[in-house]
N, C-alpha and C positions, 0 to 999 in steps of 0.2 A: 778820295773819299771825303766826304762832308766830318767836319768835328762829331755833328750825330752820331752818322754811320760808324768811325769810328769806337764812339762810346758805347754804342749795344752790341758792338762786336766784343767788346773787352766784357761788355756784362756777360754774352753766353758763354764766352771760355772763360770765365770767373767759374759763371756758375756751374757750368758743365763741371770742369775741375772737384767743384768742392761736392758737387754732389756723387761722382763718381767716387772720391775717397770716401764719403761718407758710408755708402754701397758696397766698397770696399771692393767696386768691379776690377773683374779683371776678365782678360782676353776682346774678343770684339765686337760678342755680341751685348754684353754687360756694359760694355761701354759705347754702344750706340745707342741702350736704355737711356745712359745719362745723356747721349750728346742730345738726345730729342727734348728731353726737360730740360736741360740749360738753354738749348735752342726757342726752346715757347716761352719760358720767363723774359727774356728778350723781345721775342715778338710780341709779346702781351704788354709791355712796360713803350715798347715804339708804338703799338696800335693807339696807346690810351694818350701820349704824346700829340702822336697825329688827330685824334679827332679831339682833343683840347684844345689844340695852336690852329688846326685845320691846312697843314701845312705837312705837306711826305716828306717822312726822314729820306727815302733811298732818292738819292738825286742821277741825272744823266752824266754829272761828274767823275764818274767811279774810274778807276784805273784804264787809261785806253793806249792800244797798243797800235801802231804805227803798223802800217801794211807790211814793213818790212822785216818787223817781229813777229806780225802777223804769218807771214811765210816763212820764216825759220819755224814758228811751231806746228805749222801741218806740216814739213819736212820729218819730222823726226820720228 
């Protein structure tokens, strides 16, 4: 992952986080409310990034797995 990508990942589980205690959710569906707003504060703060610099946060770099971990995972 790009330094970017990294850092809006850490925004939406920040903000997920803080807004689910704030909500004071609990169980899963209370806390899918928060993952989706911590999730769009994210997306909304990378949208406005990318069409500033004109440049996409999500790159082709992202974690890539080798054929051969590739086929341990559909084994399982």
């Amino acid at each position: 992952m790009s330094e970017a990508e990294l850092i809006f990942t850490a925004l939406a589980e920040l903000s997920t986080r803080q807004i689910a205690e704030t909500m004071q959710a609990k169980g899963m569906k209370e806390n899918k409310v928060a993952s989706k707003k911590g999730g769009g504060i994210a997306k909304q703060a990378r949208i406005e990034l990318e069409n500033k610099t004109g440049k996409k946060v999500i790159t082709a770099d992202n974690y890539l797995l080798s054929e051969k971990n590739i086929k341990k995972l559909k084994d399982r």
